[in-house]
C-alpha positions in Angstrom: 26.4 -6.9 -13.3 25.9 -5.4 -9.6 22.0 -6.9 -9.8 23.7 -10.3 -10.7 26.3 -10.1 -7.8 24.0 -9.2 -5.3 21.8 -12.0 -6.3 24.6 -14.6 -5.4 25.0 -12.6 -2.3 21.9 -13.7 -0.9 22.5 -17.2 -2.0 22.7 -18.7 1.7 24.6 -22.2 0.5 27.4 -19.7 -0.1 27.5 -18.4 3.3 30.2 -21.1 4.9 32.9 -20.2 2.0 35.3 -17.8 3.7 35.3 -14.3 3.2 31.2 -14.5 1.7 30.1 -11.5 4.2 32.9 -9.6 3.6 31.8 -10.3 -0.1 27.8 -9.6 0.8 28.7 -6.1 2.3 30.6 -5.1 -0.2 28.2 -5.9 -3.3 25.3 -4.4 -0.9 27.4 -1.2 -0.4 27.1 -1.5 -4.0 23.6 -1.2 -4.9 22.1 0.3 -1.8 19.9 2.8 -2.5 19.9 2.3 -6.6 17.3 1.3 -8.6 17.6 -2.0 -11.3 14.9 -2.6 -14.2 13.7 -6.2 -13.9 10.1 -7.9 -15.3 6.9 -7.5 -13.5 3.6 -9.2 -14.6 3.6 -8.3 -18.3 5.7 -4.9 -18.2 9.0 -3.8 -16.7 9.6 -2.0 -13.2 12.5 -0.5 -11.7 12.8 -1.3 -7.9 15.8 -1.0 -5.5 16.8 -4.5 -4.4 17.6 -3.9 -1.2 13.8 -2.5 -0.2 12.0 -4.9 1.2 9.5 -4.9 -2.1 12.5 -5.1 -4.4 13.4 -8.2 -2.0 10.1 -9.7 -2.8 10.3 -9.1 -6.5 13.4 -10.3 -6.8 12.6 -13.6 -4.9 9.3 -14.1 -6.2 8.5 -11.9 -9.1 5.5 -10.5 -7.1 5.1 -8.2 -4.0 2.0 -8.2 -1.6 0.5 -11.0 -4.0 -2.6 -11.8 -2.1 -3.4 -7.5 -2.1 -2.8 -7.3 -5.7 -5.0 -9.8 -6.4 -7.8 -8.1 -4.5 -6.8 -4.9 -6.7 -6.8 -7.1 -10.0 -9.8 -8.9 -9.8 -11.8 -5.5 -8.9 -10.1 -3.3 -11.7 -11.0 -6.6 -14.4 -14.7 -5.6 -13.3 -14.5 -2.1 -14.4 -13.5 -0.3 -10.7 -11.6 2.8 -11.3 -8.1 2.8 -9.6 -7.0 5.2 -7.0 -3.8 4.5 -5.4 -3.1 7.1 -2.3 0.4 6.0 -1.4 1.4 5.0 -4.3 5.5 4.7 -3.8 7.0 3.5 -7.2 4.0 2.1 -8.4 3.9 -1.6 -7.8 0.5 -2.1 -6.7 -0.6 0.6 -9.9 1.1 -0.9 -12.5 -0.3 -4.1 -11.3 -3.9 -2.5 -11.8 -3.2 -0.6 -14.7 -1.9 -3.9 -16.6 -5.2 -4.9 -15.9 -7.5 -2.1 -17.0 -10.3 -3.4 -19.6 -11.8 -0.1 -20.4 -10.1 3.5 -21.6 -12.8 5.3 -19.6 -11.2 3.6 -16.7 -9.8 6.3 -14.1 -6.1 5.5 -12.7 -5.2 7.8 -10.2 -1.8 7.7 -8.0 -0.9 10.4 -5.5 3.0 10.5 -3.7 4.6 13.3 -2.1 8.1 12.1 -1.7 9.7 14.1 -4.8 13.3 11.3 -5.1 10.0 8.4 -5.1 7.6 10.3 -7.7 10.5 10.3 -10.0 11.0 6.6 -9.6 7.4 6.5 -10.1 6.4 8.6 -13.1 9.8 6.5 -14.8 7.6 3.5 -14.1 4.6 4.3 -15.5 6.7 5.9 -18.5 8.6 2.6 -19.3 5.1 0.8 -19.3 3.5 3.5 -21.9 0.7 4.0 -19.0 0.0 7.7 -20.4 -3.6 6.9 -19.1 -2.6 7.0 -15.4 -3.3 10.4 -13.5 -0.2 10.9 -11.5 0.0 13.7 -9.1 2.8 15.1 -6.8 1.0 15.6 -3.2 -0.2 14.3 -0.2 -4.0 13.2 1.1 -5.2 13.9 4.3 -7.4 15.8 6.2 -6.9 19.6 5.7 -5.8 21.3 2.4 -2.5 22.9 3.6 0.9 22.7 2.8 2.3 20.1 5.4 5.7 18.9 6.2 7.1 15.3 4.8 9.6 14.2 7.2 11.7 11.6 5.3 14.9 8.9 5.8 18.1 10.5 6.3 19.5 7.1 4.4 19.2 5.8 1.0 15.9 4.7 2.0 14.0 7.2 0.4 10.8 4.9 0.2 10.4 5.7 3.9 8.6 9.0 4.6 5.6 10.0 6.3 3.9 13.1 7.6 4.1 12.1 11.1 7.2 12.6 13.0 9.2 9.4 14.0 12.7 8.9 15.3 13.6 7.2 12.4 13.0 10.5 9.9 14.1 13.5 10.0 12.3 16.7 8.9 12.0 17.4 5.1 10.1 19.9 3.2 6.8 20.9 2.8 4.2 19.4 0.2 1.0 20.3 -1.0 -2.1 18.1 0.9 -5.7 17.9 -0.1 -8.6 16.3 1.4 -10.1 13.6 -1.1 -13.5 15.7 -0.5 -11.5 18.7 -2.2 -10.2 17.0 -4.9 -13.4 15.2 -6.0 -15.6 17.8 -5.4 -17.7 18.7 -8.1 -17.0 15.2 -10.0 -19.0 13.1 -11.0 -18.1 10.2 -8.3 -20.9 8.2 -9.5 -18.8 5.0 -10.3 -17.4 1.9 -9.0 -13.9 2.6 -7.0 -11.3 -0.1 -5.8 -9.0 2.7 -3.1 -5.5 1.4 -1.7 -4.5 3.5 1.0 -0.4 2.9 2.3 0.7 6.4 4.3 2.9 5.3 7.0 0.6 6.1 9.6 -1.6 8.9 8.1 -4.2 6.8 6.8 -7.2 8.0 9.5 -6.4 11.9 8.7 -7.1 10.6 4.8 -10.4 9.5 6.1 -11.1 12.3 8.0 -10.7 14.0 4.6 -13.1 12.1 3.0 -16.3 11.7 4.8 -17.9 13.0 2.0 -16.9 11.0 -0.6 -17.4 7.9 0.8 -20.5 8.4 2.0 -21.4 9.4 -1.1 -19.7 6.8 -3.2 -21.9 3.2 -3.7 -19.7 0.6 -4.6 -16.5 0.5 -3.1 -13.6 -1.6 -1.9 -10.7 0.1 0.4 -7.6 -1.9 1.5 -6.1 0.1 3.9 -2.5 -0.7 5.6 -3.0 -0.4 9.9 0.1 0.2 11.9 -1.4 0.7 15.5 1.6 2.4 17.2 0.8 5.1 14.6 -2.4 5.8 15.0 -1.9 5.8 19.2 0.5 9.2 18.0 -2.8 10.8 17.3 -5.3 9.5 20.2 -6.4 7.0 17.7 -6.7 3.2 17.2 -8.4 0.9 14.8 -11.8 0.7 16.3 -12.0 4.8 14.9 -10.3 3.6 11.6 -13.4 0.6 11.6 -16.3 3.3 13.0 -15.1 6.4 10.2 -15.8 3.6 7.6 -18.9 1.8 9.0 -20.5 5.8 9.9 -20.0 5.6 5.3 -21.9 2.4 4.7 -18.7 -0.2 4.6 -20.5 -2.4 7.2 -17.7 -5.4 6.0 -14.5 -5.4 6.9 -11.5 -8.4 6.8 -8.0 -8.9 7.9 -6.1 -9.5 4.6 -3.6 -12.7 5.2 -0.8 -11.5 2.8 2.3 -13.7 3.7 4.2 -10.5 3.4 2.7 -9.3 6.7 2.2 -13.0 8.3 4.1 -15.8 8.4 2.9 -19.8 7.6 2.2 -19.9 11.2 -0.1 -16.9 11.2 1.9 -14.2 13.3 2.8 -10.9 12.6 6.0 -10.1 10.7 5.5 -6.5 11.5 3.2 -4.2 13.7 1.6 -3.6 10.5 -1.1 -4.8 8.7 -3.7 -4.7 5.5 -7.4 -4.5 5.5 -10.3 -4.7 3.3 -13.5 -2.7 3.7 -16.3 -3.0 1.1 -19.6 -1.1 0.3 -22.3 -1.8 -2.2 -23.8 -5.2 -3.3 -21.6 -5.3 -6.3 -18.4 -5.0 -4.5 -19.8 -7.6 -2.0 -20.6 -9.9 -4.5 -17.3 -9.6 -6.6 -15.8 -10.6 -3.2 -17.9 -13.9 -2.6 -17.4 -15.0 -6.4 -14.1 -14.4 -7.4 -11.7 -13.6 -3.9 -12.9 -16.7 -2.1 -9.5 -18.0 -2.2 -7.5 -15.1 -0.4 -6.8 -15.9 3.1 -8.2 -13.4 5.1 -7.5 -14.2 8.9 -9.8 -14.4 12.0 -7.9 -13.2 14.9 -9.6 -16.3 17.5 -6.4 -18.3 15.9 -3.7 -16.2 15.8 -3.5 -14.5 19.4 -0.3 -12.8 18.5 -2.4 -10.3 16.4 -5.2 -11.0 18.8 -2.5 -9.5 21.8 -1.8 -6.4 19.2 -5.2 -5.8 18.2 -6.8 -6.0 21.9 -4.2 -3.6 23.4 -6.1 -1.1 21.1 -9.4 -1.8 22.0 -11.3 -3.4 18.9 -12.8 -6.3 18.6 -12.3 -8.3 14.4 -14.5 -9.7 12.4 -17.2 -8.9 9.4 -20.1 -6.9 10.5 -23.3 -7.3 8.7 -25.7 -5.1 11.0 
């Protein structure tokens, strides 16, 4: 009933009868902050409709439709999964729904305890007993770190770098992906999905190893630049830690949840894609030809964000 009602709240030919916003922030008051099963793909998820991915889902039945694809498609061709980031598990169920092999690895890490729970009920109502789920951070040192986290209902927003919008939480376990894959047999194709609020260079840093090591592999990353300007860092370093591991090509993924029909920037974030190995490449030219993936000498928006920080975009094949 509260799903319903907050439905016709965002119905905007409603918005000229008197008393609707009174009505909208009431019903929002409502459901802020709670969590509502709905269909996703071929399973269930439960999502809070008030996040901007329950939004999305709600709206469109999807979220981040262009980066799931990209996740899909390489799962369908036997990757293994790891999702560092994973929140409540959109983006995993999503690749786990598509898994065409039980020796297929599925591997979600996220710290935030209130999230996990969210998560772990996801992958429970979908009978994914296959998927690896683990209770901890990635980054660059294996420590016990502090997650600083919302002080509202948001509890999807957390990260380990301090920010005026979080406060400080508790400490969580970290491990370098070098430390948790070492000794495993890594020899096998990997699609990597790394969403960390702002941490994702330290994960990285973390794994030199692996991904040098690693021969076919595709890595969407999620760039905020203000973030990585906290640690001396911008996405030239994010491009060069990559490139120093073999990904030598690199794209700008145009999801219309980060840009809008005219090509700017909804937020100061976006999504990348780095790929390694003739394999991955090739999967990319066949089969992802149809996913816009933006060159920044048409949308100088992003090109004013991106040059501010020193790098220069585009595919490099050297």
């Amino acid at each position: 009933m509260c799903l319903w009602l907050y439905k016709l709240s965002r119905k905007e030919k409603l918005q000229k009868i008197k008393g609707f916003w009174r009505f909208k922030n009431w019903v929002t008051g409502l459901i802020i902050g709670r969590y509502f099963k709905i269909p996703f793909l071929k399973g269930r998820i439960w999502m809070c409709p008030t996040h901007s991915s329950g939004i999305a889902l709600m709206k469109r039945g999807i979220f981040e439709p262009q980066i799931i694809k990209i996740i899909r498609t390489y799962v369908r061709k036997g990757y293994h999964y790891i999702d560092i980031g994973a929140n409540i598990g959109i983006h995993l169920l999503a690749a786990a729904f598509a898994r065409i092999s039980n020796n297929q690895e599925f591997i979600a890490f996220e710290p935030e305890s209130a999230i996990f729970s969210i998560l772990k009920r996801n992958c429970e109502l979908n009978r994914l007993n296959f998927v690896d789920l683990r209770e901890e951070g990635v980054g660059d040192q294996d420590v016990q770190l502090l997650l600083n986290i919302s002080p509202t209902k948001n509890k999807g927003k957390h990260s380990f770098l301090s920010s005026k919008e979080l406060i400080p939480g508790y400490k969580v376990k970290v491990q370098k992906i070098d430390s948790i894959f070492y000794g495993e047999n890594i020899n096998k194709p990997y699609i990597i999905k790394i969403d960390t609020e702002g941490f994702e260079y330290k994960i990285l840093e973390g794994g030199r190893k692996f991904f040098k090591e690693i021969t076919e592999c595709a890595v969407i990353i999620e760039v905020t630049p203000a973030d990585l300007k906290l640690y001396n860092k911008c996405i030239q370093d994010v491009v060069n830690i990559l490139k120093k591991s073999g990904f030598n090509n690199w794209l700008v993924i145009g999801d219309n949840e980060t840009f809008n029909d005219s090509g700017k920037m909804i937020y100061s974030f976006f999504n990348m894609l780095f790929i390694k190995g003739n394999k991955t490449m090739d999967i990319y030219n066949y089969y992802l030809n149809d996913i816009d993936f933006l060159s920044v000498d048409i949308f100088p928006d992003m090109l004013k964000t991106l040059t501010e920080t020193g790098v220069n975009l585009g595919a490099d094949n050297n």
